[in-house]
C-alpha positions in Angstrom: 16.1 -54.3 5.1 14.3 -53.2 8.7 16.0 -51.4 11.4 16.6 -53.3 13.9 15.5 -52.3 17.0 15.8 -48.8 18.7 13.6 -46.3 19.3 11.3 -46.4 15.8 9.9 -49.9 16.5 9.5 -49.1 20.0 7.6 -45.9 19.1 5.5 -47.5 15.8 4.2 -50.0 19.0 3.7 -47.0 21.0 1.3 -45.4 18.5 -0.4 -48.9 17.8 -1.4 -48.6 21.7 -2.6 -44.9 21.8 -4.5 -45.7 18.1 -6.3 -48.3 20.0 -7.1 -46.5 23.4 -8.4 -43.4 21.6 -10.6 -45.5 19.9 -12.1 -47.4 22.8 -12.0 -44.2 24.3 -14.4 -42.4 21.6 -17.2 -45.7 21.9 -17.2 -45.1 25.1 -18.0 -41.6 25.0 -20.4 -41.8 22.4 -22.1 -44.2 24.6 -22.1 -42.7 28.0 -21.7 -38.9 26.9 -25.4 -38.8 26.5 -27.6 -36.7 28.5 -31.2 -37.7 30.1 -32.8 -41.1 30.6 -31.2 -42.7 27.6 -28.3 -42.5 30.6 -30.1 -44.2 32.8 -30.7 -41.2 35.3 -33.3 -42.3 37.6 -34.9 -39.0 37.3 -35.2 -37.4 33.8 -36.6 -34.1 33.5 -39.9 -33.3 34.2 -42.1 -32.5 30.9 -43.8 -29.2 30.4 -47.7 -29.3 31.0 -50.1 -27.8 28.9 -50.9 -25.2 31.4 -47.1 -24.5 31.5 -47.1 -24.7 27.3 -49.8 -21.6 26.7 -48.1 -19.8 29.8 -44.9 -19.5 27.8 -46.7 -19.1 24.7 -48.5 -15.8 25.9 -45.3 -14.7 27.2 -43.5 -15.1 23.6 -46.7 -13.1 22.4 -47.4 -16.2 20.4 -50.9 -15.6 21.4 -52.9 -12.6 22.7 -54.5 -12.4 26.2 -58.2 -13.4 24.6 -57.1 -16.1 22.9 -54.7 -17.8 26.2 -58.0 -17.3 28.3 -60.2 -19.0 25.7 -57.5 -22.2 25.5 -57.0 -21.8 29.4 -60.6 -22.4 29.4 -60.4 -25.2 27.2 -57.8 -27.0 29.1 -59.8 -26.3 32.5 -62.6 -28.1 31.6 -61.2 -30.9 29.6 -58.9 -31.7 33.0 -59.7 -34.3 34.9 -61.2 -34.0 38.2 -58.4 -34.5 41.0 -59.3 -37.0 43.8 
């Protein structure tokens, strides 16, 4: 009824052993694979200020030259006084 022995039950085995490896294999790269402070760097990258924000945005012509000075403005006097 089964073979016995040979190379098919040593290579069904074999296969059993690879199925399990890839698989511990793909949890751990789904759970170390990830990029930023979710990996536990001790320094993620540094978020864009609001100066940094309309900058870009004048650049993209997102907004004209009046209206980054008049938000510039804004954000000038709504920051706080550094010590």
């Amino acid at each position: 009824m089964f073979y016995e022995g040979g190379w098919f039950m040593g290579g069904m085995h074999f296969l059993w052993w690879l199925f399990w490896i890839a698989i511990v294999a793909a949890f751990a790269w789904a759970l170390w694979g990830r990029t930023g402070a979710s990996r536990g760097d001790l320094n993620p990258p540094p978020q864009e200020t609001p100066h940094e924000l309309l900058q870009r945005q004048l650049a993209r012509g997102e907004c004209t030259p009046e209206e980054y000075e008049t938000r510039k403005a804004l954000l000038d006097r709504d920051r706080p006084a550094r010590r």
